[in-house]
C-alpha positions in Angstrom: 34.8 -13.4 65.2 34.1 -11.5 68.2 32.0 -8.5 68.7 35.0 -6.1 67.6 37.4 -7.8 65.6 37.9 -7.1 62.0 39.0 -8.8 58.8 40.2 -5.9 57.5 44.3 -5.1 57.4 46.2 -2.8 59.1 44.8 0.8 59.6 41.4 -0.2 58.7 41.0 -2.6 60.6 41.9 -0.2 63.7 39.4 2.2 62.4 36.5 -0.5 62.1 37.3 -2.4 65.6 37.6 1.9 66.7 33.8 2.1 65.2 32.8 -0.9 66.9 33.7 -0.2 70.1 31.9 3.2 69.9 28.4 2.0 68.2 28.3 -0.5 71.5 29.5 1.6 73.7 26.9 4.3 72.9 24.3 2.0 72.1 24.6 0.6 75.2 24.9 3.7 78.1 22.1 5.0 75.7 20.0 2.3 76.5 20.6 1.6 80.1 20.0 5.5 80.6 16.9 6.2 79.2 15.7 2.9 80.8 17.4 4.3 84.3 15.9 7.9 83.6 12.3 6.4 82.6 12.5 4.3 85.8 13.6 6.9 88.1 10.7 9.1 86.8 7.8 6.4 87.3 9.1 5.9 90.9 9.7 9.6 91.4 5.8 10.3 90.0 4.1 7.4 91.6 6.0 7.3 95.0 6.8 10.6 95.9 4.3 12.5 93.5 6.6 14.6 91.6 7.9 13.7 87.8 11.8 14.3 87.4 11.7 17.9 85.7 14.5 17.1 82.7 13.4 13.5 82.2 11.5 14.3 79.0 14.6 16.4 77.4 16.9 13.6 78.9 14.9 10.8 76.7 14.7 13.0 73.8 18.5 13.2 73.6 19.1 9.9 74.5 16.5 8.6 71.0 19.0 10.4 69.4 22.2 9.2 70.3 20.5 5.9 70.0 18.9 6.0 66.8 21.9 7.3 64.9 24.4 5.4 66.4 22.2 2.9 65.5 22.1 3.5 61.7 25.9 2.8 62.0 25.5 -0.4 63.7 23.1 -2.1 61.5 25.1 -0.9 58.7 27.8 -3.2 60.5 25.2 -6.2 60.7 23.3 -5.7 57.3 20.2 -5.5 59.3 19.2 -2.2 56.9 16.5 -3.2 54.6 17.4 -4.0 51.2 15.6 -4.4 47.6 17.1 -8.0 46.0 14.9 -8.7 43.5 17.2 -7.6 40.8 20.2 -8.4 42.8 19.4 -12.0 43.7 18.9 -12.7 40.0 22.7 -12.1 38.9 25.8 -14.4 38.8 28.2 -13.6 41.5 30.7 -11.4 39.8 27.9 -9.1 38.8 26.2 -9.1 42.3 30.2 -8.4 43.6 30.1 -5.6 41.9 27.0 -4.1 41.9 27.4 -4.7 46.1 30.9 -2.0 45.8 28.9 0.1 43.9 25.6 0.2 46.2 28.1 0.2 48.8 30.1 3.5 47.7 27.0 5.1 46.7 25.1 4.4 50.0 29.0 6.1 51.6 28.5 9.2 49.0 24.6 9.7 50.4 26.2 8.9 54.2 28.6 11.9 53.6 26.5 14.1 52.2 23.6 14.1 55.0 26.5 14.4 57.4 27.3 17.5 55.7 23.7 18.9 55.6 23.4 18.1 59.0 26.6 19.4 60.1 25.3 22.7 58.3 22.2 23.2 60.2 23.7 22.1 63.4 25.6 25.3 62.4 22.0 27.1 62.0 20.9 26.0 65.1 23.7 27.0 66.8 23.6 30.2 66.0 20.1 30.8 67.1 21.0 30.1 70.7 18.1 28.0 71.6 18.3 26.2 74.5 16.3 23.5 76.2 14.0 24.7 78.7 14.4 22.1 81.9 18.6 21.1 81.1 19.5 24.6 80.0 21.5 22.8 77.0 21.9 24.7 73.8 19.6 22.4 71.0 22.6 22.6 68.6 24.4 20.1 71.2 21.4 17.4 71.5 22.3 16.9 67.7 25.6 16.3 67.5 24.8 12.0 67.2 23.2 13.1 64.1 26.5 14.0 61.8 28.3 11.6 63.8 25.7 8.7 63.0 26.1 9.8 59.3 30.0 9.9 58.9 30.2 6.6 61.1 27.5 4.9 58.7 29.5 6.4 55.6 32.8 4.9 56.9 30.7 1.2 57.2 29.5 1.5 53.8 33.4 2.4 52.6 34.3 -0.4 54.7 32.1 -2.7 53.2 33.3 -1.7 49.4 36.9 -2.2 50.9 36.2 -5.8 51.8 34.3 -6.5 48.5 37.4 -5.5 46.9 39.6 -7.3 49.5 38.0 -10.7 49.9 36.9 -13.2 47.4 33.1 -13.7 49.0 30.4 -11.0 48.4 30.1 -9.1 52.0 27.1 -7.2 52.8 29.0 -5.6 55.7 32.6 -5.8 56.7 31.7 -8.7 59.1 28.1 -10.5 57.0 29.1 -12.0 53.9 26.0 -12.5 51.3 23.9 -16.2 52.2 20.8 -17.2 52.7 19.4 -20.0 55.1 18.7 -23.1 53.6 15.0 -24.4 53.4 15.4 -26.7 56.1 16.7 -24.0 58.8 13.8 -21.7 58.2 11.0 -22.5 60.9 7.4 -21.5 60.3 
């Protein structure tokens, strides 16, 4: 499979290839600006002796688009840490199903920080702060964090969806549950 195709049918697989395309996307110009930003500043300090003014606030944002369009994406990948000990021990059709029901639950929490967060986004807001160099109100700078939340929320739904869907035991919509052999794993 390619980077944003999905096994998933019909509308959610649109929504997941949708989700995809947006964790890269942001991931990506996130990245590639802060390094641009942290460039320009060294250069701007050490060669013309004056910092870029907004380069600070400029990073700050930028941590926090990445960071929680990141939570989304290793929620795609299964790259979030998980506890196995119990999980590892049981036959498959318990492991199936304890994997929907971590996954829903994991949604549920997803949801419900995306609500708190939505709420004092709402707080901040109406405090008017802004940021001193950019100007921008602080209640905009945290947008990424609700949308991190919902996006992670939809993964985990996503992931339950394909547990019920498909006859492996998926981790993600795109990892299903494995681990390498003894004579893959270098030292």
């Amino acid at each position: 499979m390619t980077t944003h195709e999905t096994a998933l049918p019909g509308f959610l697989g649109i929504l997941d290839a949708a989700i995809s395309r947006t964790e890269s996307f942001l991931l990506a110009a996130g990245v590639l600006l802060m390094a641009a930003n942290t460039v320009a500043n060294v250069v701007g300090r050490f060669l013309l002796g004056h910092s870029i003014f907004f380069s600070e606030e400029l990073n700050r944002i930028l941590i926090i688009l990445i960071t929680f369009a990141g939570i989304s994406y290793a929620a795609r990948h299964a790259r979030h840490i998980r506890m196995s000990a119990i999980y590892d021990a049981l036959p498959p059709r318990a492991r199936k199903v304890l994997m929907v029901v971590i996954a829903l639950i994991t949604a549920g929490f997803m949801f419900l920080l995306c609500y708190y967060s939505v709420k004092y986004i709402s707080a901040q807001a109406s405090r008017g702060r802004v940021l001193p160099a950019l100007q921008v109100p602080v209640w905009l700078i945290l947008v990424w964090v609700p949308a991190g939340f919902f996006m992670t929320g939809i993964q985990y739904l996503l992931t339950a969806v394909r547990n019920f869907t498909s006859s492996g035991i998926y981790l993600s919509t795109q990892v299903q549950e494995g681990y390498e052999s003894a004579e893959e794993i270098e030292i």
